[in-house]
N, C-alpha and C positions, 0 to 999 in steps of 0.2 A: 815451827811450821813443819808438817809432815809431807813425807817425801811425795805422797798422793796430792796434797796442797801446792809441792811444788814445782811440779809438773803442769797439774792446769794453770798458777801462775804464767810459766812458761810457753803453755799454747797462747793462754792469752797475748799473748807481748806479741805475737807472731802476726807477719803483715796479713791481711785478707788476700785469700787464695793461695796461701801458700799451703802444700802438699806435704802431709806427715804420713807415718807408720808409726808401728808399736817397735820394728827395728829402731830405726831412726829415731826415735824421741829416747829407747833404751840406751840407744852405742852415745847422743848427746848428753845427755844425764846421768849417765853410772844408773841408770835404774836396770830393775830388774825387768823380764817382758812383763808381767802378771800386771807391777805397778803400772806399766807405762798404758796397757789393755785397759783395765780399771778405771784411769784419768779420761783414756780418751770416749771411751761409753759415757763415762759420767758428762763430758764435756757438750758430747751429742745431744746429751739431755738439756744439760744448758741452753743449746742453742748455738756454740759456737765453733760446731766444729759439724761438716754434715758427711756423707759418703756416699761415691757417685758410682754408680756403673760407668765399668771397664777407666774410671778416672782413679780412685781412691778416697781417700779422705781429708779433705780440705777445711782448712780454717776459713771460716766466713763470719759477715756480720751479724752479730746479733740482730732479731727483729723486732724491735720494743712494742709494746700494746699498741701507741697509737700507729705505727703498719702493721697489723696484724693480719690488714685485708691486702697484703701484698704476697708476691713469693720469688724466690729467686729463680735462676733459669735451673739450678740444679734439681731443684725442689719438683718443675715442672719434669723434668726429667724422668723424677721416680713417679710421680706423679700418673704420666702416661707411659711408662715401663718404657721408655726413648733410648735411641742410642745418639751418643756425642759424637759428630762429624766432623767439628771443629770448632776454634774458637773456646779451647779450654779454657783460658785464664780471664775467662766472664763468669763461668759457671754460676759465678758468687753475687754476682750484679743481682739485682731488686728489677724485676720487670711491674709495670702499674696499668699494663691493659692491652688488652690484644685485638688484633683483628684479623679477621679470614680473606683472605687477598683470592676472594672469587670473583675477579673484575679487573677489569685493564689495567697496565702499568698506570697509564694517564690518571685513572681515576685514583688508583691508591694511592699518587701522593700527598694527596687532600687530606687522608684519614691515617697516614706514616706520623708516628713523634718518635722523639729519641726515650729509647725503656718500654717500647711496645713491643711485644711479641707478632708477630707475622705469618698466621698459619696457613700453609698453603702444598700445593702439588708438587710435581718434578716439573716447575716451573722454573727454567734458570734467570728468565729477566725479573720475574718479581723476587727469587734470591735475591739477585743483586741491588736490586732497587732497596730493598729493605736493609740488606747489607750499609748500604752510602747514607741510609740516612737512621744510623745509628739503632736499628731495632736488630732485636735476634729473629732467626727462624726456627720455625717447628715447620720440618715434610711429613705427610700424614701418606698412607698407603705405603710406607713399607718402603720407600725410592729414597736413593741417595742424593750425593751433587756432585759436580763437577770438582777439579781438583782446582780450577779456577775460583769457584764460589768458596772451598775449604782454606786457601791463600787468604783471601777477604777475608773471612772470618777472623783465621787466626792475625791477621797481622791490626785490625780494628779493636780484638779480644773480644770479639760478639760470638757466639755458641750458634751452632748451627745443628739441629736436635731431627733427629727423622724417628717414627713413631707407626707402626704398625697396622693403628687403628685408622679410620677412615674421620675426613674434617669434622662432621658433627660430635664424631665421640670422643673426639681427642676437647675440643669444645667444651662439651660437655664435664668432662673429667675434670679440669680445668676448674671452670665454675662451681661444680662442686667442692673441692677444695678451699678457693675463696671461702665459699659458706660456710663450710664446718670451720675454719679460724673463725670467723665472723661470732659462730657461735659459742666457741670457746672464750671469746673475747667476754661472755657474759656470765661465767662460771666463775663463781670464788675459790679464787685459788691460796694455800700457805700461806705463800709470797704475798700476798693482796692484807696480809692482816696479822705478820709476823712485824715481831721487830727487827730490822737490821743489824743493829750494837746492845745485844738482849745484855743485861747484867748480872754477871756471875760471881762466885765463889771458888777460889783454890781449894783445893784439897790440904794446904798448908795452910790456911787463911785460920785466925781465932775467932773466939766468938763475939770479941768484942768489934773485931772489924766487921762482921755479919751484923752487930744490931748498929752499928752507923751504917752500913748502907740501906741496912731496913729501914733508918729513919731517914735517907736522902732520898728513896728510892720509892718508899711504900709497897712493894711488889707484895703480894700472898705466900711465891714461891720461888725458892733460885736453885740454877742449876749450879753442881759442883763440877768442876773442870781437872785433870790432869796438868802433867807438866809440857802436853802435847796438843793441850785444849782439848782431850776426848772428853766426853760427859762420863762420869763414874757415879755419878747419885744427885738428889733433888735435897733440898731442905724446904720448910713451910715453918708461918711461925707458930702455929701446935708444937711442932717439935720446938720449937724456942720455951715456951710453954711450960713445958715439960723439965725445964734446966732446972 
């Protein structure tokens, strides 16, 4: 396994939400920065590692196909360019629908679940309201909260997001997001139609081990592998053919 292999090994094993660097994963690992850079891009890509304004970058859950039409609070974060007020160690949490708290405390508890988002004013009672009953907030206009409402937050680990734009457009941004995963969700992707455990060839391997696996295997083509599993060349059975 290579030291870039095992490194994202490494993120992986890492509990959700926990906070790395390219420092930190180097001075842990004996790696070098470049490797440790390299993993964690790659990782991003994967899905399981995302990075947050003014937070950093954090290990989170993967989000498999079928939530695809989900997003997490950090996600909404870059999402409506938000600043994080509190309640970092949610960032990671999967929120599944929101609502705009333009309406009396009374009436929003009706339409409050737990993993709803909460978008609203420099409203402190509907803070809090959503705070206790397990949703995060988005403040829209630019306004902060109290250092009461930032307590709550952090001590439930609910994110507490203020956002520049005004309710409908934060809304809106939002929604759109939903949809383009939605849409992506219908795109063929590598992954959608690779194999997982493809069957290969050493570069030390004879060729009599090549025509047993062609006869277990029936494959057209196999890749040849290193002593580090990198790809070094293909075989086909033309070139068998050809022996």
């Amino acid at each position: 396994m290579s030291k870039h292999e095992d490194v994202i090994k490494y993120i992986l094993s890492l509990e959700v939400g926990t906070k790395i660097s390219v420092r930190s994963i180097a001075s842990e690992l004996g790696v070098s920065d470049g490797t440790a850079y390299r993993a964690i891009k790659d990782s991003d890509t994967l899905g399981i590692v995302t990075t947050i304004p003014r937070v950093g970058t954090v290990r989170i859950e993967k989000v498999g196909k079928k939530n695809i039409d989900v997003l997490t609070y950090g996600e909404v974060i870059n999402v409506v360019d938000g600043s994080l007020l509190g309640g970092k160690n949610g960032i990671h949490k999967m929120l599944h629908s929101f609502i705009i708290g333009a309406m009396t405390t009374e009436a929003m508890k009706r339409y409050i679940r737990k993993d709803c988002l909460v978008i609203v004013g420099n409203r402190e009672d509907a803070q809090k309201l959503a705070l206790l009953n397990d949703a995060g907030v988005l403040i829209t206009g630019g306004f902060g909260c109290s250092d009461r409402i930032k307590e709550l937050a952090n001590e439930k680990c609910l994110p507490i997001i203020s956002s520049s734009y005004d309710t409908f457009t934060v809304a809106s941004m939002i929604n759109r997001a939903i949809s383009e995963n939605l849409i992506k969700k219908d795109i063929v992707l590598v992954e959608d139609i690779m194999e997982d455990s493809p069957c290969y060839l050493k570069s030390t391997d004879t060729i009599e081990k090549w025509k047993k696996i062609m006869r277990e295997v029936k494959h057209e083509r196999y890749p040849i592998v290193d002593s580090e599993k990198r790809v070094v060349g293909i075989v086909s059975l033309k070139d068998l053919s050809n022996l």
